[in-house]
N, C-alpha and C positions, 0 to 999 in steps of 0.2 A: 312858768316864767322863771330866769334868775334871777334871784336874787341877793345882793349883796350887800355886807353891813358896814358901814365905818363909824368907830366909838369913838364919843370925842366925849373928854371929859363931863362935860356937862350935855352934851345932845346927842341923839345916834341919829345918822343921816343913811335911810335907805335908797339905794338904788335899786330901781326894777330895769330891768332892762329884757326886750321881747325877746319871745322864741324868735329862731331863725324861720324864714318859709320853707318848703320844699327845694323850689331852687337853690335857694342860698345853700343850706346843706348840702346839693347835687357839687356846689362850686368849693365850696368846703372841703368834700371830702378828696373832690378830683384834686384841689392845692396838695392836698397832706397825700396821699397815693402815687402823685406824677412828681413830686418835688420843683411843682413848674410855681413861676409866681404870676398871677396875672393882674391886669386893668382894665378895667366896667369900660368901656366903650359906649355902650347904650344897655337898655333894661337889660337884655340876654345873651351881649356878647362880650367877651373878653378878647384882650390879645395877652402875649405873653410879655415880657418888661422889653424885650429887643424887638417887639412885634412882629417878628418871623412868621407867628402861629397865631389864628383866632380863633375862638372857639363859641361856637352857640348853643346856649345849653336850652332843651330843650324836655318837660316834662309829663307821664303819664301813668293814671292810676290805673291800677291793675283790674281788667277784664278775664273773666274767665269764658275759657270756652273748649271744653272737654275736660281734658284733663291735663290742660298748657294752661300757663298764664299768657294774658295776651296783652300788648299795648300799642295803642296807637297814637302817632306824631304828626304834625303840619308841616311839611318842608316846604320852607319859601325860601325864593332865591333872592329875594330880596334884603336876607339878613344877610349875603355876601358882599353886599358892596365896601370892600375893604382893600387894602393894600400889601395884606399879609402875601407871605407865599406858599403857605400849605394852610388850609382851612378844616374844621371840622365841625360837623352835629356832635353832641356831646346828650345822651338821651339817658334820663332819669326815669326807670322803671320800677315806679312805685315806692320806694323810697332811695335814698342816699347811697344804700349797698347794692345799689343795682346799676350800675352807669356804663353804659357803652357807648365808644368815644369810632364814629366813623367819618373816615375824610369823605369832603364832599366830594373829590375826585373820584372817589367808589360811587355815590350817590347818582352823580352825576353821568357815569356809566350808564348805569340801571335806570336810568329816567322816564326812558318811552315803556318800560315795565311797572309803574307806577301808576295806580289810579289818581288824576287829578281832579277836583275840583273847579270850579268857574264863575265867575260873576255873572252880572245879567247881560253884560255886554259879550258873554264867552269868552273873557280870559280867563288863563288859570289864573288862580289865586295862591292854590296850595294843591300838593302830591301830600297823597295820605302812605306815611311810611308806619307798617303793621309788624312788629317784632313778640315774636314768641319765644313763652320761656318752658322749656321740655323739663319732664320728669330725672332725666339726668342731667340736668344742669347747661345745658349748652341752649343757645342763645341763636334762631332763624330766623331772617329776613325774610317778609313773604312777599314774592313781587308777582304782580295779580296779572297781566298782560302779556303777551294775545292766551295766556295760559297762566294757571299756577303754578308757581313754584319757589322753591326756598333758597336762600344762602346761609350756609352756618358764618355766624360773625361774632362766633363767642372767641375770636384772639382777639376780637375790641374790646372786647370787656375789661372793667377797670376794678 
C-alpha cells in the first residue's frame, strides 16, 4: 500500500491509500505510453477527451503452455455500443508491461475464426481471443477456425 505522511505540529495524519488493480495499472500505463488522456465510460471502457477513440481494456494471467506464454480474453460485442469512430480491445498480458492495443475492426475481420461461447439459449455470449507470447518476444494471435492458425500482432504492442 502507499502510504503517505502529513506532520502537523501537534498530530501526524496518515493517508493509506490502495494499490491500484491490474487494470487500473493496464489504463495507467497505456495513459503515460500513448500520451492519450482518457474517460471511464463504464467499469472497462474509456474514450479519449474528443471521444474519437474507445478503448476496452481487457485482462489475463499468464498460462503456460510449452514454451510460449499464453493468454486468454472474452471479446464481447457488447462493450461496443458506443459512438466513438475507431474502437479498440486494449489486452493486459499478465501485467501492465504487456498491453496490446487491437482495433476491433481487425477483430472483427477474424470473427468467424474465433471460437465462441454460448448460453443455454445458443447465443454467443463471448469469442475466446488466445494470444501468445514467443521466446522472441513477438506477440500471435491464434485463430482456431475451420483450422489453426496465427497472426503476428506484436506492431499492437504498447
Amino acid at each position: 500500500q502507499n502510504v503517505s505522511e502529513s506532520a502537523n505540529s501537534d498530530e501526524s495524519i496518515v493517508l493509506v491509500q490502495p494499490e491500484l488493480t491490474f487494470p487500473e495499472r493496464c489504463v495507467k500505463r497505456f495513459v503515460e505510453e500513448t500520451n492519450t488522456s482518457l474517460v471511464r465510460k463504464k467499469r472497462s471502457i474509456y474514450s479519449d477527451s474528443e471521444g474519437e477513440n474507445s478503448y476496452f481494456f481487457s485482462t489475463s494471467k499468464l498460462y503456460v503452455q510449452g514454451n510460449r506464454e499464453k493468454y486468454w480474453f472474452a471479446y464481447r460485442r457488447v462493450a461496443l455500443m458506443d459512438e466513438s469512430k475507431t474502437q479498440f480491445y486494449v489486452f493486459g498480458c499478465q501485467n501492465e508491461k504487456k498491453l496490446i492495443k487491437i482495433p476491433v475492426s481487425l477483430i472483427e475481420e477474424n470473427i468467424e475464426a474465433l471460437n465462441p461461447s454460448h448460453d443455454d439459449d445458443g447465443n454467443v455470449t463471448h469469442w475466446h481471443i488466445v494470444i501468445f507470447k514467443d521466446k522472441d518476444g513477438r506477440f500471435r494471435w491464434m485463430l482456431s477456425r475451420p483450422s489453426i492458425r496465427e497472426i503476428d500482432v506484436t506492431e499492437y504492442a504498447i
